[in-house]
C-alpha positions in Angstrom: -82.5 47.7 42.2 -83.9 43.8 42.5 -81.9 41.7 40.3 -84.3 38.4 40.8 -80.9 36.3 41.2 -83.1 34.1 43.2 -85.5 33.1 40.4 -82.7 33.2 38.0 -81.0 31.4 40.1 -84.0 28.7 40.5 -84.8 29.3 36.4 -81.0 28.7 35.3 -80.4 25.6 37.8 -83.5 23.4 36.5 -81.6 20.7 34.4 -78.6 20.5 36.6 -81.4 19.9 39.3 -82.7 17.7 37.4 -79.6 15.3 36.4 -78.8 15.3 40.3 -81.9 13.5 41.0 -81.3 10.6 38.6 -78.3 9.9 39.8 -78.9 6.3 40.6 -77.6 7.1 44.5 -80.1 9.4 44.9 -83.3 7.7 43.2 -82.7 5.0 45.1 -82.6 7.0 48.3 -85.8 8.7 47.3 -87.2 5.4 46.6 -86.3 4.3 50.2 -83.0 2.1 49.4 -81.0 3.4 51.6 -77.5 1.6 52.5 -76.1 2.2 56.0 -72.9 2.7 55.1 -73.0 4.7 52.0 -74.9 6.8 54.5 -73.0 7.8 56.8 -69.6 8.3 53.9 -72.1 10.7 52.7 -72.6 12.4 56.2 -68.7 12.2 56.3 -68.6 14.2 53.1 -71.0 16.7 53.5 -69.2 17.6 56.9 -66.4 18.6 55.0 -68.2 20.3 52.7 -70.1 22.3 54.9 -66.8 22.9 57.1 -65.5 24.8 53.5 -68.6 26.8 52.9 -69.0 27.8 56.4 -65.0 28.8 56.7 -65.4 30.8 53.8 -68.2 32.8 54.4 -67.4 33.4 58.0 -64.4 34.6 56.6 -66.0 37.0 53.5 -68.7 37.7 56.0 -67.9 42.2 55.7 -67.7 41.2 51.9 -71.1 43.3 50.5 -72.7 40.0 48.8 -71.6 37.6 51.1 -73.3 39.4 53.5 -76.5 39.1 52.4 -76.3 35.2 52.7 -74.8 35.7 56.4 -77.0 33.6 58.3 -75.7 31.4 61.2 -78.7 29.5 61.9 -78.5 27.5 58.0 -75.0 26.3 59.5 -74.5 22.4 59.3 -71.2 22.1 61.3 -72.5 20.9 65.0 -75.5 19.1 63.1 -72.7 16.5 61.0 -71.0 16.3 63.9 -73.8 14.7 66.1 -74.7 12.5 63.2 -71.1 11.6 62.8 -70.8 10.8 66.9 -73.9 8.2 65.8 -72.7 6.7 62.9 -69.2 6.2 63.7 -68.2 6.7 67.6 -66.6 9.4 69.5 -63.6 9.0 67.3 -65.3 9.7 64.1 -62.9 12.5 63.9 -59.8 10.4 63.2 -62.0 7.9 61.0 -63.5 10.0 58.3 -61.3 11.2 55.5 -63.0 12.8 52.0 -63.6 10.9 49.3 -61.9 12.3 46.0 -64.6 14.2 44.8 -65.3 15.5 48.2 -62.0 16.9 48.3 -62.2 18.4 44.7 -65.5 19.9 45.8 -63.8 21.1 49.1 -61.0 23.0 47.3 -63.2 24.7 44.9 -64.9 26.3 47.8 -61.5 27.6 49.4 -60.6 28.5 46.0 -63.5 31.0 45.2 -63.5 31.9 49.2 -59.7 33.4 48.2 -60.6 34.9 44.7 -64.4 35.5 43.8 -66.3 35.9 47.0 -69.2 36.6 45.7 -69.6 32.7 44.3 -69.9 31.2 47.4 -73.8 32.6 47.1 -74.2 29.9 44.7 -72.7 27.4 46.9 -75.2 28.7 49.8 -78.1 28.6 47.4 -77.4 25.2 46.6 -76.9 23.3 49.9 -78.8 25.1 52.1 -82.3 25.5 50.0 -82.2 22.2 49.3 -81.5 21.3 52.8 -84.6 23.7 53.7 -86.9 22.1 51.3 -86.7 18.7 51.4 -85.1 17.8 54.4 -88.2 16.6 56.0 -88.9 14.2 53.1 -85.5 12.9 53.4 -84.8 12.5 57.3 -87.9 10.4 57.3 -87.2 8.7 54.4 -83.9 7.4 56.0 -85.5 6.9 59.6 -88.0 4.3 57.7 -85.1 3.0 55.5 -82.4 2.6 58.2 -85.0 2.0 61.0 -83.6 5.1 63.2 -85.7 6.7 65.9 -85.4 9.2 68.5 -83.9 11.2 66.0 -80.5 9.4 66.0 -78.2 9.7 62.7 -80.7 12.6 61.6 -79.4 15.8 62.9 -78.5 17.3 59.8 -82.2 17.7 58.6 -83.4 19.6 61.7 -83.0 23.4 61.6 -83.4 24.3 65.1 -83.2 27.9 65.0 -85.3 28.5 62.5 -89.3 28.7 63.8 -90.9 29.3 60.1 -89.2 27.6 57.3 -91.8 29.0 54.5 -90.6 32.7 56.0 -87.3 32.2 56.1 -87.0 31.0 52.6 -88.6 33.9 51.5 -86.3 36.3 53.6 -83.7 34.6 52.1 -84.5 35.3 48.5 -85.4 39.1 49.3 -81.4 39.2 50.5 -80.4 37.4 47.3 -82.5 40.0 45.0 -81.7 43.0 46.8 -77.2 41.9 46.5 -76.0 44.6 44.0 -74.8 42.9 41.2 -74.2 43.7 37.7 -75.2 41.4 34.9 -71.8 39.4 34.5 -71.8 38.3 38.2 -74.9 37.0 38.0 -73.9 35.1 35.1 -71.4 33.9 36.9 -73.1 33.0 39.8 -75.4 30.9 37.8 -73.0 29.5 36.1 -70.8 28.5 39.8 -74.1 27.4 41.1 -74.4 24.8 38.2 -71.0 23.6 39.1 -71.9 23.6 42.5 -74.5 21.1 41.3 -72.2 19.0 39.5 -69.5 18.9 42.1 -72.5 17.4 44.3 -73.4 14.7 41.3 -69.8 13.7 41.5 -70.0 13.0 45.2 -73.2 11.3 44.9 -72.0 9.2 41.9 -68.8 7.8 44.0 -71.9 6.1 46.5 -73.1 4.1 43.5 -70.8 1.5 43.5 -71.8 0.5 47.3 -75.1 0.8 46.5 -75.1 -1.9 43.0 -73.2 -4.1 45.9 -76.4 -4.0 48.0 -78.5 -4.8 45.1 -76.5 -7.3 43.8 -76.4 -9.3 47.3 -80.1 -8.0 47.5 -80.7 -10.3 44.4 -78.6 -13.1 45.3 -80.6 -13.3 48.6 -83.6 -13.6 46.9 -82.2 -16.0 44.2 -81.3 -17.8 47.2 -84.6 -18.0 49.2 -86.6 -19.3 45.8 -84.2 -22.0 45.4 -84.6 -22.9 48.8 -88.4 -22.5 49.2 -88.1 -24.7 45.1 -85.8 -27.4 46.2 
């Protein structure tokens, strides 16, 4: 029996979806303000991130509704790690630490990894479909914004393995609609996929303060050249 957790999933996620995208961090990245940087801190986060999720459901892979999300080729791992190689050396391994809402986000993954399995789905749904259906937008949105070619820093966007995005989206919601469920898990998987949301606001919100320190020089560089081009 279908329990359309992917469209409740969708349906029950819209504000949270919403408050993430006005988080000034990432309006300003959609708007192409894009601070080198802040970047790649946030290409050091997500790889921890990612490293959680992917533990955990390796691990819970046998586990009947982590199963159904089982699917190698969404994994970010190897893709950080090339963008990390770019943005910080060969030694970006003993120069990236998490930030503290990283790490909270981190252990709230290897916490439900030990206890409720079944709530990493919401942690799936929320990285990975996003990372499925915008990440075109945004790897070109940073290549204009941090002048990057040949693909360089923007490894994380490209799915490799996967020929027919459209289809493979829609694969994946048939295996989240077909997980048998009952009713109070998939209230809690809504409600674990809102946090997952959150916990990704937090992470996003620690970038602002690099990014008003752009603006701010920003506008005192353009105070600057008027005075000049005045005096």
């Amino acid at each position: 029996m279908s329990t359309n957790l992917a469209q409740q999933l969708r349906e029950g996620t819209t504000k949270s979806h919403s408050m993430a995208e006005n988080v000034s961090f990432v309006k300003s990245f959609l708007g192409g303000v894009v601070d080198k940087n802040s970047y790649r801190q946030l290409i050091a986060n997500l790889f921890f991130v990612y490293v959680a999720i992917e533990e955990e459901i390796d691990k819970n892979k046998d586990h009947i509704a982590v199963q159904a999300i089982y699917f190698p080729e969404l994994h970010r791992k190897q893709s950080l790690i090339k963008d990390l190689e770019y943005y910080y050396g060969s030694n970006w391994f003993n120069i990236i630490e998490p930030s503290l809402a990283t790490q909270v986000y981190v252990d709230r993954i290897h916490s439900i990894g030990s206890n409720q399995p079944e709530l990493l789905i919401a942690h799936a749904y929320t990285r990975y479909m996003g990372d499925l259906s915008g990440g075109q937008i945004l790897k070109k949105i940073a290549q204009n914004a941090m002048q990057l070619s040949d693909n360089l820093g923007t490894s994380f966007y490209d799915f490799d393995s996967i020929k027919d995005e459209n289809l493979f989206k829609e694969m994946y919601r048939d295996s989240l609609n077909n997980i048998p469920l009952n009713l109070d898990q998939v209230s809690q998987i809504i409600a674990e996929a809102n946090t997952a949301f959150n916990l990704n606001m937090k992470v996003f919100q620690e970038l602002n303060s690099n990014l008003i320190k752009i603006m701010i020089m920003l506008l005192v560089s353009s105070i600057n050249n008027l005075r000049k081009k005045f005096a």
